[in-house]
N, C-alpha and C positions, 0 to 999 in steps of 0.2 A: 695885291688885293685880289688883283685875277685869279691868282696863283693860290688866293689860300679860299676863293669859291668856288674854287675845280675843285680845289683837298675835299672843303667840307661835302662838295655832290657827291663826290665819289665817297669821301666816308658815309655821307647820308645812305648812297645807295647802297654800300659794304652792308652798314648797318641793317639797311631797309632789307636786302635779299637775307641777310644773318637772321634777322625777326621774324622774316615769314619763313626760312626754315623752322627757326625754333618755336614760332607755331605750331607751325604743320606738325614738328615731329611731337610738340608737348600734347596739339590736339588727337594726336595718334593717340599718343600714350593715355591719355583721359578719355578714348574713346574705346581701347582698350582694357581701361581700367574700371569702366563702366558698365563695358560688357561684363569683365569678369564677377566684378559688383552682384552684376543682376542673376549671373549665373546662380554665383553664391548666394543670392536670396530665395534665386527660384528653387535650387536645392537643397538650405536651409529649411525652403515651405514643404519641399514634395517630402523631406525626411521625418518633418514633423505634422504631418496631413492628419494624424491621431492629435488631438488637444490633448489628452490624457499624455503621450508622450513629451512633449514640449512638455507640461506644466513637469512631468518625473523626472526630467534630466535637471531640470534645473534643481530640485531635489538632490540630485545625486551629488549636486557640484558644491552643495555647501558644507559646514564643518560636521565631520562623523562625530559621535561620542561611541565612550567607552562602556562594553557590556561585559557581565563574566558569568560566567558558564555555572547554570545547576545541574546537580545529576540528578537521576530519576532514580525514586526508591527500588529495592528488588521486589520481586515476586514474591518473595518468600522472605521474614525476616529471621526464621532458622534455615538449618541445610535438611534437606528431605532425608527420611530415613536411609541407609543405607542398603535395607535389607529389610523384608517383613514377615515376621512370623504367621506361617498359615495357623488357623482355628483347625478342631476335629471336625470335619465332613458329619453332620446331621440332615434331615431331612426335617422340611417344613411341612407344618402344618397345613390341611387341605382347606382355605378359608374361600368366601368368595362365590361369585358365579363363573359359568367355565365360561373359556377364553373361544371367541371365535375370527382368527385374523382375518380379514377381506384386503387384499391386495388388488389395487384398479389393473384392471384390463386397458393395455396399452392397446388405441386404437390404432391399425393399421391402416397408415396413407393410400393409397391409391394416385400410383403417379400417372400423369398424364404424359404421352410420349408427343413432342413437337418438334419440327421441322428445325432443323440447325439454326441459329443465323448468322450470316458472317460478321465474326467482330473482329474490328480491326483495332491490333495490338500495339499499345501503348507502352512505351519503356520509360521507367522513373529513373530519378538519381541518383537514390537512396535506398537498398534493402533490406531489412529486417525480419532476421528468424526468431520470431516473438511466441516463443512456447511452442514451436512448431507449424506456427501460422507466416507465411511468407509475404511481408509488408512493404509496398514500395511507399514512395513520397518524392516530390518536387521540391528540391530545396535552390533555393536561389544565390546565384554563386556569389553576394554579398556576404550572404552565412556563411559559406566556407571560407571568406574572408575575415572573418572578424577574429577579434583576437586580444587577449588580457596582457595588456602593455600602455605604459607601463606598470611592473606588480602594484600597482596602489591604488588610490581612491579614482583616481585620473583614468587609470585602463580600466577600470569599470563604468565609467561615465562613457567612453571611448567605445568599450562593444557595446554597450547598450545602444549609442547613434549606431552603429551597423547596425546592429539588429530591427531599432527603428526603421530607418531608412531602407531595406531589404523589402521582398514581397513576400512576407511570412504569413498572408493571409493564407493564401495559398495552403501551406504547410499547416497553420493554425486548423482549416478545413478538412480535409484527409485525417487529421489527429480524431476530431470529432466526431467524423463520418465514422471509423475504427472504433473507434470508443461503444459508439452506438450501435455495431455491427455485434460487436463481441461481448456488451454486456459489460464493459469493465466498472468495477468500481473505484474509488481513489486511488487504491494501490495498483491497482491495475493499469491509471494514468500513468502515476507517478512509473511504474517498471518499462511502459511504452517510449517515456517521453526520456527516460534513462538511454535506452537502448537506441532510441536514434541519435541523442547526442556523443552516443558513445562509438556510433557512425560515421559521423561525420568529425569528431573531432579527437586528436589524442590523447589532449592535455587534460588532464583531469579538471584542473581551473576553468577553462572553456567550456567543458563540458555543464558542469553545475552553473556558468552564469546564461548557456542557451537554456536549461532547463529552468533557471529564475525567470528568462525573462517570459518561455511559452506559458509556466504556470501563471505570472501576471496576466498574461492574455487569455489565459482559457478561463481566468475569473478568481484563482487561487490568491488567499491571503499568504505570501512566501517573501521572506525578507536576504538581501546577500551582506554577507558579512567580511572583513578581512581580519586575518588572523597568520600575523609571520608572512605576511607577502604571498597568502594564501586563500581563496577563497572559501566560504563558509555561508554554504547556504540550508536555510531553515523553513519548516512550513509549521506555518499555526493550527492547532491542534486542542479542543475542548477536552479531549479525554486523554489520559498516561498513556506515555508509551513508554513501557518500563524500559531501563539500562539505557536508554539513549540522552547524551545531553542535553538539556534545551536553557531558554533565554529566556525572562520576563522584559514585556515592553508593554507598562502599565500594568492591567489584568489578564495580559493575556500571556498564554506560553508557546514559545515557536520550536521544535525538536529538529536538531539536526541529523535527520536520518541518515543517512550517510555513515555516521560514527555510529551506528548500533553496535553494542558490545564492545567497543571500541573504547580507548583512553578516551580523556575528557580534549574536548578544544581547549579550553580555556579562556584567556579576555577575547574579546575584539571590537574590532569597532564598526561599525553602522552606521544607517541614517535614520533620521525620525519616523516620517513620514511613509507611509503604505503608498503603492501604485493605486492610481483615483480606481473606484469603486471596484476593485479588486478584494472581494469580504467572504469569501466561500473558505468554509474550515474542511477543511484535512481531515476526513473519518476514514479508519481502517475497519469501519464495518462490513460484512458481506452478507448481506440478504438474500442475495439471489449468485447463482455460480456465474463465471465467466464462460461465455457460450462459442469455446474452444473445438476446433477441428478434433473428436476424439481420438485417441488414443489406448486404445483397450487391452488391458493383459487380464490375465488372471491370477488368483493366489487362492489357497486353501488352505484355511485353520481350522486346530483340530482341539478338542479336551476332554478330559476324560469326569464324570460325573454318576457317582454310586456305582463305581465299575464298570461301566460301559462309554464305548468314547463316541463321540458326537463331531461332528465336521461341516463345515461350511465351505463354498468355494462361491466365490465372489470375481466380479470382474472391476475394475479400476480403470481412472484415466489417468496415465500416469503424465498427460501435457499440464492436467489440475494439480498434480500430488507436486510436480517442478514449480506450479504458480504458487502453491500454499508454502513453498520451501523457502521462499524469497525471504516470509513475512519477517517485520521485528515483532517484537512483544506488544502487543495489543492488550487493552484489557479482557477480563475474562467473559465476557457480558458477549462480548463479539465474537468468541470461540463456539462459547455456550449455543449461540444463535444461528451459529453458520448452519447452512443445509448441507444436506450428505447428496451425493449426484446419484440421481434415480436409478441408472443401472447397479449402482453398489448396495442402495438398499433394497432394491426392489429381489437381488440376490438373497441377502441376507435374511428379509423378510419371510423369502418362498421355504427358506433351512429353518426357521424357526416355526414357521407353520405346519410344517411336518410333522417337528417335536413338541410343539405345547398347544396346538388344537385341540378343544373338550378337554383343556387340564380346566383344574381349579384355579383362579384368578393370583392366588400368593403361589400355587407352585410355576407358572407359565413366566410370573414374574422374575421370581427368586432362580428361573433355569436362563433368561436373560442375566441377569447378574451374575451368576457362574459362569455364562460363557465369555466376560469379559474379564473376568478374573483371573482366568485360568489357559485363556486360550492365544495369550503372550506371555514376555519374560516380562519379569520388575526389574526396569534397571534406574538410576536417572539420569538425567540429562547432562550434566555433565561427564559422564563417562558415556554416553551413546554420542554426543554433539560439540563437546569442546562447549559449552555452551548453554545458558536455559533457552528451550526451546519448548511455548505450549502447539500443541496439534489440534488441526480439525479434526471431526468425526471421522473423516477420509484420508488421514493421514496415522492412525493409530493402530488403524486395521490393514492399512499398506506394510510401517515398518512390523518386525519380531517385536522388539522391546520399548515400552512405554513405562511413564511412572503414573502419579495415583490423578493429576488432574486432567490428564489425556483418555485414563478409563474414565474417569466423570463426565467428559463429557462428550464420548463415544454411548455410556450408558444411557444417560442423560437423554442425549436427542431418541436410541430406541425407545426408550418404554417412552415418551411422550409423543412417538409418532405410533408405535406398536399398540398402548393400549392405550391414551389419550386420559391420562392421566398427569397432573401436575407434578413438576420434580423441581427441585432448587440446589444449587450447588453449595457446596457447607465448606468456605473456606477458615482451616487454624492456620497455626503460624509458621506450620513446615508439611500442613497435609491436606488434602480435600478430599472429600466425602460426596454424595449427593444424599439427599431425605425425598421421600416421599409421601405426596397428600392422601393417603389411605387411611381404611379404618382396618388398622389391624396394631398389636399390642408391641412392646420393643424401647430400644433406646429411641431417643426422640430430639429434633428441637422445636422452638415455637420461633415463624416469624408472620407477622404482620398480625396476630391474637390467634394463628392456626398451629395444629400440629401435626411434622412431620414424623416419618418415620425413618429412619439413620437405613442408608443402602450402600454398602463403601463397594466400591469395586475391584480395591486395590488388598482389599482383605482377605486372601484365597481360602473356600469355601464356608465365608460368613453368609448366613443367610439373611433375610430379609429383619429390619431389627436390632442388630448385632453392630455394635461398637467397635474398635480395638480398645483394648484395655484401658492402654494409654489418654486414647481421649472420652470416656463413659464422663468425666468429672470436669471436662474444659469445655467454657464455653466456648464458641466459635468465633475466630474473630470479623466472617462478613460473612454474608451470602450471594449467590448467584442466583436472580429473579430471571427466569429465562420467560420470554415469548411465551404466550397461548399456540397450541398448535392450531392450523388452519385449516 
């Protein structure tokens, strides 16, 4: 009995020291695991400190559906001519009051000379040769962490927490500061926010879902897509952008820029739901130029008019002629309206003032229209570009050869800066024209109950009036309403 109360002490005690081990060590582990717990909560809250990102991941995490790919009508629903027959060189009629161009007097600055001061130099992450302008950025080495894995719905839920959790305000900052420095407009984001992701990252997947998720942040309605264990990302867009795929989700259209000119994507899949108050649409309009470190060359063209030749010499910026080069197919409305950069017109203007000061109002006009006619080659676009490509006023007068809606609307913007007269672009179904609000007599169309008068520029030496043959009998199938000059 003694014998089996010594056992049971000593197992009691066996037991008793075994239990407060396996306390102590379970209490470790639960102490442990509590920590780690809290860790993972505290870093679960610091990743999602955005409510807007909490509420998106979880978005991300539920079932994709299926979307398939539309394409964008062309530009053209025939092929532009190949070749154009010039008309016989006549001479117009003297109608009108004479022309007297006033070109503004550029006011000269007066700089103020100040005392150095010492700034002390700051070295960034990330740098970017953006048209010539040298851009740094703080990127947070989470971001150079993240990463599309794996290829499916999952490693996009997966960088987006990097990205979340990362200090991309920072980054978000400096985008905008730039933005606002240089004047850019969407496309201008959109080529900025390309070009650092294309910095920091190889993968082309990566690339497009940092530039998904800054355009969320910068306010952009932009959706990512997968397609073949590939990403596919879209920005919503009110207006065509020809040749490029896009998606409907509801009424709205999102364009895969990316594939401009490019095969179609095809299906993919997605998620419903937009990132919370992320509603700003995607315009490739340019109202005002991007206010680029210049770059200035010069070029001079020449043509010849009732035997005698005529020449311009203009300077350019060729960091603007590389930004307009990026562009996709925009509608026409947005070419139509773009401005020409003051040095190039204010060239052009001072060569025309020369030649049709004290003319008569239709001959000043009609020697503008000559000189775009004639003072490049006709060629089109797919044999100058691999490609349809429309130009701004600044890029038509850079390249030799243009075809007829790139004189349109190089003409276009002169005479409506030149003599401040209304002009509309007259597009058919393989050719554009512009007309003009004059009173003078000719081929014509009517829009809005007015009528214009037909100015093709692509017509070599039609005058003011004057049709090609071909279209005297067809109506037009749209017009180009361009801006009031200012």
């Amino acid at each position: 009995m003694q014998q089996n109360k010594v056992g049971e002490l000593k197992l009691y005690r066996l037991f008793g020291l075994s239990s407060l081990v396996y306390i102590f060590l379970t209490s470790s582990l639960l102490a442990e695991s509590f920590e780690d717990f809290k860790t993972a909560q505290n870093s679960s809250f610091n990743k999602y400190r955005d409510k807007n990102d909490l509420a998106f991941a979880g978005y991300l995490k539920e079932e994709w559906q299926e979307f398939i790919a539309k394409e964008s009508p062309p530009l053209y629903e025939n092929q532009k001519p190949k070749s154009i027959k010039p008309t016989r060189e006549k001479k117009i009629k003297n109608i009108g009051p004479r022309i007297n161009i006033k070109i503004p007097i550029k006011k000269i600055e007066t700089k103020i000379v100040l005392k150095p001061k010492i700034i002390k130099k700051t070295t960034k992450d990330i740098y970017v040769d953006f048209f010539a302008q040298n851009l740094g950025f703080d990127i947070d080495s989470t971001i150079h962490n993240a990463n599309f894995y794996p290829q499916n719905q999952e490693g996009i839920a997966n960088f987006f927490d990097y990205m979340a959790s990362s200090d991309y305000e920072k980054t978000i900052n400096e985008i905008n500061a730039v933005c606002k420095k240089l004047n850019l407009n969407d496309w201008g984001v959109y080529q900025l926010v390309q070009q650092l992701s294309s910095a920091i990252y190889s993968s082309s997947d990566n690339q497009k879902l940092f530039t998904w998720f800054l355009f969320n942040k910068l306010g952009y309605e932009v959706k990512i897509g997968l397609a073949k264990k590939h990403v596919v990302l879209m920005h919503y867009s009110k207006k065509i952008i020809y040749s490029t795929p896009s998606y409907n989700f509801g009424d709205k259209k999102f364009y895969v820029i990316s594939a401009y000119a490019k095969s179609s994507v095809g299906r993919i899949y997605t998620y419903k739901q937009n990132y919370p108050n992320a509603n700003k649409v995607f315009d490739l309009e340019m109202n005002e130029l991007p206010n680029f470190t210049k770059r200035l060359e010069n070029k001079t063209v020449s043509f010849k008019q009732y035997g005698k030749v005529y020449s311009s010499t203009f300077s350019y910026d060729k960091n603007l002629i590389d930004f307009m080069n990026t562009y996709p197919q925009a509608d026409y409305e947005t070419y139509f309206n773009s401005p020409m950069s003051s040095e190039t017109y204010d060239d052009i203007a001072s060569d025309m003032k020369k030649y049709i000061n004290n003319q008569h109002s239709s001959s000043a006009i009609n020697f503008v229209l000559n000189f775009v006619q004639k003072a490049f080659k006709y060629e089109r676009d797919q044999q100058q570009f691999g490609r349809e490509k429309v130009m701004f006023a600044n890029e038509t007068l850079y390249y030799d050869k243009s075809d007829c809606e790139d004189r349109a609307i190089l003409f276009a913007y002169l005479v409506k800066k030149l003599f401040k007269i209304n002009v509309i672009g007259v597009k058919y179904k393989d050719h554009m024209a512009t007309a003009l609000y004059i009173p003078m007599q000719g081929d014509s169309v009517t829009k809005g109950g007015r009528k214009f008068i037909i100015a093709d520029p692509t017509y070599i030496n039609a005058n003011i009036g004057q049709s090609m043959p071909k279209y005297k009998s067809i109506v037009p199938q749209g017009y180009i309403v361009l801006s009031k000059e200012k």
